[in-house]
N, C-alpha and C positions, 0 to 999 in steps of 0.2 A: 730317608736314605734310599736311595736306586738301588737294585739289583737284580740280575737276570733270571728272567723265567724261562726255565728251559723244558719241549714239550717235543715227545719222541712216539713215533708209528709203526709197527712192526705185524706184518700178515706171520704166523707163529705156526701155520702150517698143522697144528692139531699140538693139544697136551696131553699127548697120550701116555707118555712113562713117567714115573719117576724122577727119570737122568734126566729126561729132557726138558721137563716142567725146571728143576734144577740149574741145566744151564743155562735155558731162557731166563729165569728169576738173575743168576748170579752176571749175565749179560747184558740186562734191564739198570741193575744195580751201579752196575761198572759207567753205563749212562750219566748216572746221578740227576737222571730227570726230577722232573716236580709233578709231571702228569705224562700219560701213557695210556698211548692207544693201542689196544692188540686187535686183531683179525684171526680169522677161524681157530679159535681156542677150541671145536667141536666139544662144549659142554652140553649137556642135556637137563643135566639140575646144578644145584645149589653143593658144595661140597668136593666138587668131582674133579678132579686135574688141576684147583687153584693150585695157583701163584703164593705161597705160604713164606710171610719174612715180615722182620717187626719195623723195616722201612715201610709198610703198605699202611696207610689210613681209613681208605676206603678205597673200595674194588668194587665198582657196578657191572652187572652182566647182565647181558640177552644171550638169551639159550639158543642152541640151533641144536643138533644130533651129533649123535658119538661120532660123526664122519665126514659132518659138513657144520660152515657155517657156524653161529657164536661169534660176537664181541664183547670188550672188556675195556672198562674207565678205569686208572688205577692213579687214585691220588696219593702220594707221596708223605711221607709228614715233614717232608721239608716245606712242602707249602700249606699256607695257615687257607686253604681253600673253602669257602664255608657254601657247601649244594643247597640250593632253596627249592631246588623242583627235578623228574627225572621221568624221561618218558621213554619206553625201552620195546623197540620191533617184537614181535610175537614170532616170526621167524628167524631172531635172531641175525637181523642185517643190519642196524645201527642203534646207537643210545645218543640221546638228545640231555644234557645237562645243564642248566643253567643254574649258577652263582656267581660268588663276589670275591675278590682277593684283594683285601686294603680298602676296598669302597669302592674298587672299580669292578662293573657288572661284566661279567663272560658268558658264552654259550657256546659250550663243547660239542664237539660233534665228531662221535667214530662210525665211518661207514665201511660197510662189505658189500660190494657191488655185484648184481649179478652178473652174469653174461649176456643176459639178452633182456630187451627192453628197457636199457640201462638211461635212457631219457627219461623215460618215465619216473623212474627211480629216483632220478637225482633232484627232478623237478620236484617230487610227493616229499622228501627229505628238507630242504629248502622251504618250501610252500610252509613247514613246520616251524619256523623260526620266523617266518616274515615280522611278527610283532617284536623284535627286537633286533631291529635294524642299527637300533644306538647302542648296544654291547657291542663289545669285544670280541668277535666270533671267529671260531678257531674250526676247521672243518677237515677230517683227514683220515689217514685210512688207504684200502687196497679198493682203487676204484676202476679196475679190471677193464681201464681202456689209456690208452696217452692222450698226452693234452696237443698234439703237435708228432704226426706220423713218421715227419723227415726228420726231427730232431730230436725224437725219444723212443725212436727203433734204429737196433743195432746194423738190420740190414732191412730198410723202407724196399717195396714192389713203386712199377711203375705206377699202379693204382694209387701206392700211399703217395707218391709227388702229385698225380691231379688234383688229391683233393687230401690235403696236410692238416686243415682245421677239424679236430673232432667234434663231436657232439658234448663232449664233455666240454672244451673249452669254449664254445658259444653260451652253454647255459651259467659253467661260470664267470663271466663277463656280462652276463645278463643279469646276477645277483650281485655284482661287484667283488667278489669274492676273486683274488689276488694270490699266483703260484709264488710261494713263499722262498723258494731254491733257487726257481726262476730269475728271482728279483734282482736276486745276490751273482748268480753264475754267466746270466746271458745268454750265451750262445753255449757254453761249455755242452757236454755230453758225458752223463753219467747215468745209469739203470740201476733198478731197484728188483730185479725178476729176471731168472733167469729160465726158459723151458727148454729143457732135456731132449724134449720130444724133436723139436722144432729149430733148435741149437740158435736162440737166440734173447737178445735180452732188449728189453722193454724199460720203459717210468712207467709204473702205473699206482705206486704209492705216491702218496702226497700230503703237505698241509698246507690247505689256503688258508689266509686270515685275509679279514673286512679289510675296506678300504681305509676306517681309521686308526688301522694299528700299522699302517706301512711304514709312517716314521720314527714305531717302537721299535722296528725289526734289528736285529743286530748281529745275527749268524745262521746259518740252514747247512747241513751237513747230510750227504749220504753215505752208509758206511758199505762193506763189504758183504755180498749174499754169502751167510754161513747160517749152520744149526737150520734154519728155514731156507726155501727157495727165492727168500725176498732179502731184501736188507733192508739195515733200520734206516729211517729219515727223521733227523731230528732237526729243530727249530727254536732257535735263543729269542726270547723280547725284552727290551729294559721295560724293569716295573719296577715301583718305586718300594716295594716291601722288603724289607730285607729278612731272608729266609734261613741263613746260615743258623746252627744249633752247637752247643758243645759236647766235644764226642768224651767217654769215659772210656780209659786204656783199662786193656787187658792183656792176659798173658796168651798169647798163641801157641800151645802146647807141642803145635807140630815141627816147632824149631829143635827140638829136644831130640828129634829121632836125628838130628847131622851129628854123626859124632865130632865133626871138627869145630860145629859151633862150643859143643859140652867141654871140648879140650880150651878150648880160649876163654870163654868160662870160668872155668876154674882155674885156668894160668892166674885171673884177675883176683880171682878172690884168695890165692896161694899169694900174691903179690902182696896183695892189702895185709894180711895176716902177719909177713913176717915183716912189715914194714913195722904195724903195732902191736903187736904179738905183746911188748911188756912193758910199754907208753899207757896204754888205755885201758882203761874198766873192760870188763866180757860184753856186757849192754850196750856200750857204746860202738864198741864193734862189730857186737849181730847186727844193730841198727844200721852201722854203715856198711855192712856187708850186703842186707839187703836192698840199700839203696843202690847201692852199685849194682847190682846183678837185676836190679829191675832196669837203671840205662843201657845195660849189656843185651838186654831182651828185645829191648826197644829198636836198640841198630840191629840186631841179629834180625829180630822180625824182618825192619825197612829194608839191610840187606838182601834175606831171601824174597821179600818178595818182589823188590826192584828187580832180579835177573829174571825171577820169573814174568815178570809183566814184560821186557825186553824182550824177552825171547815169542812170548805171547806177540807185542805190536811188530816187530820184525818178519812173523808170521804172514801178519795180518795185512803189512805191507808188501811183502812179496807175493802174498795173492792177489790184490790191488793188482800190483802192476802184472801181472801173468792172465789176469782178466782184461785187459786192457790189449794185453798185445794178442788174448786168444777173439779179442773184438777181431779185429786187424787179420790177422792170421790163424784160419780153423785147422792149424795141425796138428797130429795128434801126439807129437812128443811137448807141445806147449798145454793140452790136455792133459796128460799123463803129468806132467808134472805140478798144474795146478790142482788135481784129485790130490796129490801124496802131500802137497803143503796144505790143505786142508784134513785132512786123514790125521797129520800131525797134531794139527790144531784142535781137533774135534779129540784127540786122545789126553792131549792136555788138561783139557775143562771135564771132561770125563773122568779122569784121575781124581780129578780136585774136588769134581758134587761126589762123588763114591765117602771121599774120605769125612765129606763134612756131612756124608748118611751115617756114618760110623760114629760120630761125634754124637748127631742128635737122637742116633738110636740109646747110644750110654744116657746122654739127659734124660732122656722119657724114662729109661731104667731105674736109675736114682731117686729122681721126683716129682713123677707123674702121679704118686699116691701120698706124698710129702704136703704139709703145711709149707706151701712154697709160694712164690711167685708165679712158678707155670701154672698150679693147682689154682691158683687166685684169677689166672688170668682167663682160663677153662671157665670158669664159673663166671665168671663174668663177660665171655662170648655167650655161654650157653641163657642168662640173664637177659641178653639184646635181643638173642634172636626168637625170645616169646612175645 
C-alpha cells in the first residue's frame, strides 16, 4: 500500500524555555511529520532543552553550546524507520543517518551551515555519503546561503544579478542532489528567513533529495516565519509503507471549564432521563447516559477545537499575506500590523503549552511515585541509557 512520507526542517533558533521547547514541540506535532530536522537547538549535553512527547521515537543529536549551534534527527513513530548507523559532527553542525523504511535504503542528512567557508563545508558533508549514491538521500536544514541570489533574495544588489548562481548551487548539481520546493514551484518566490537587522528575507533552508527520488516527490511546502526567525520547510514523497496507527479517545478535561458546553450537557442527559425516567432499568440508563455524554464530549471537544484552529490558520494566513505585501512595500503601518497579528498568535500557543504545563505538572504529582505507567516507563528510559 502507498503512502506519504512526509519530512519537515526547522532552524529553532535555540530551546531555551520551557514555553518555547513547548511551542516548537506542539508546532512540529501540528506537522504530523514522520522525520524532522531541527537547527540550532544550542544543546551542550544529553537531557537539556529536549523535545519531550510520546509522538518522538528516536531523537539524535549533536551538541553545539548553550548559544550556538546543535542539530537534531527526530523520528516519529508514525514511521516504522529502522537507523543502522549514525555519525554526528563534534561541533555540532550536521548528523549523517543511514537506514531503511519497508526495505527501501535512506541517508538522512541535517546540516547547520556555517557563514564562512561554507564550500568547504558542504563538499566534507557530501564527500561523507559518496558510498551510497543508490539510497534514498534526503539532505536539509539552514544552509546559511541561497541557491539562486535574484530569485531567493527579497531585495537582490546589482552584485547579486552579475553573479546569481551560488556556491551552494554548483556543488549541489555536482552531487546531483535536486531542490525539492524548487521542483514543484518554478519560478514562484517564497523565503524561509527573515533578518531584522538588515529588513530582508532570504531561502536559505532547504531539502534536496537524489536524483532517484524525483518521481517519488509529491508536495514541498513553506510555511510562515513564526516562534523562530525561519519558517518550517516541509516535503511529501510516495512510499510505499503505510504508516497510519489507531488513535485511542480520550476525554479532554478542558472542555469542562465552558460553561455553555456543561449547560448542553446536561440539557442532554435531562433529556434522556425524562424520556426513560420509568421505561428502563437504572443500568441501563447509566449505561446509556454514559454513552451519550461520551459522543457529547467528542463534538464538544471537535467543536472547540475546530474554532480554535480557525482562528489559529486565519492568523497564520493574514500573516502570509502581510509578509508578502511588507516584501513589496517596507512601511511601517504594514509592519506594525504584521508584529500585532503575530503577538496574537504567539499568545495563543502560549496560553495553550501554559495550560498543558499544568496538566503535566498534576500527572507527575499523582504518579510519578505510583505503580504506573509513567513509573514503568522512567525505568525503563533509565534501563536504555546504561
Amino acid at each position: 500500500m502507498s503512502s506519504k512520507l512526509k519530512i519537515v526542517t526547522l532552524n529553532v533558533r535555540g530551546l531555551g524555555t520551557i514555553c518555547k521547547t513547548k511551542r516548537i514541540g506542539n508546532l512540529l506535532k501540528k506537522e504530523q511529520a514522520h522525520i524532522i530536522y531541527l537547527q540550532e537547538t544550542h544543546q551542550k549535553r544529553g537531557g537539556l532543552n529536549e523535545i519531550k512527547a510520546n509522538w518522538i521515537k528516536d531523537y539524535e543529536k549533536a551538541y553545539g553550546s548553550s548559544k550556538s549551534r546543535g542539530v537534531a534527527v527526530i523520528i516519529t513513530n508514525k514511521c516504522n524507520f529502522e537507523i543502522k548507523s549514525v555519525k554526528k559532527d563534534d561541533e555540532g553542525r550536521y548528523i549523517i543517518i543511514e537506514g531503511e523504511i519497508g526495505g527501501d535504503k535512506y541517508v538522512l542528512v541535517n546540516v547547520y551551515a556555517p557563514n564562512e567557508n561554507q564550500g568547504e563545508f558542504y563538499e566534507k558533508i557530501l564527500g561523507e555519503i559518496k558510498n551510497w549514491q543508490q539510497h534514498f538521500v534526503i539532505v536539509g536544514g539552514d544552509f546559511n546561503m541561497p541557491m539562486d541570489r535574484m530569485k531567493d533574495k527579497s531585495n537582490p544588489t546589482v552584485k547579486d544579478k552579475n553573479n546569481n548562481i551560488t556556491e551552494l548551487n554548483r556543488i549541489m548539481n555536482k552531487w546531483g542532489l535536486k531542490d525539492s520546493w524548487r521542483l514543484l514551484k518554478g519560478d514562484e518566490r517564497k523565503y524561509t528567513y527573515y533578518s531584522a537587522v538588515h529588513k530582508t528575507y532570504t531561502r536559505i533552508d532547504y531539502l534536496f533529495i537524489s536524483k532517484n527520488m524525483v518521481d517519488k516527490l509529491f508536495n514541498s511546502e513553506i510555511g510562515i516565519i513564526r516562534i523562530s526567525d525561519h519558517a518550517i520547510v516541509n516535503l511529501e514523497i510516495i512510499n510505499k509503507q503505510d504508516y497510519e496507527q489507531t488513535r485511542r479517545w480520550r476525554l479532554n478535561s478542558n472542555i469542562l471549564n465552558y460553561e455553555e458546553i456543561i449547560r448542553r450537557i446536561g440539557a442532554n442527559w435531562q433529556e434522556i432521563w425524562d424520556i426513560n425516567d420509568n421505561n428502563v432499568s437504572r443500568n441501563i440508563l447509566w449505561d446509556t447516559m454514559k454513552a451519550v455524554a461520551r459522543g457529547l464530549c467528542i463534538k464538544e471537544t471537535y467543536n472547540l477545537k475546530k474554532r480554535q484552529e480557525e482562528r489559529k490558520n486565519k492568523l497564520e494566513k493574514d500573516i502570509e499575506k502581510l509578509e508578502k505585501q511588507y516584501i513589496i512595500k517596507r512601511t511601517t503601518q504594514i509592519y506594525n500590523e504584521l508584529r500585532a497579528k503575530k503577538e496574537e498568535l504567539d499568545k495563543i500557543e502560549i496560553d495553550e503549552v501554559q495550560k498543558n504545563l499544568i496538566y503535566l505538572k498534576r500527572e507527575f504529582f499523582e504518579y510519578s511515585n505510583k505503580n504506573s505507567k509513567m513509573l514503568a516507563r522512567a525505568a525503563q528510559k533509565k534501563k536504555n541509557e546504561k
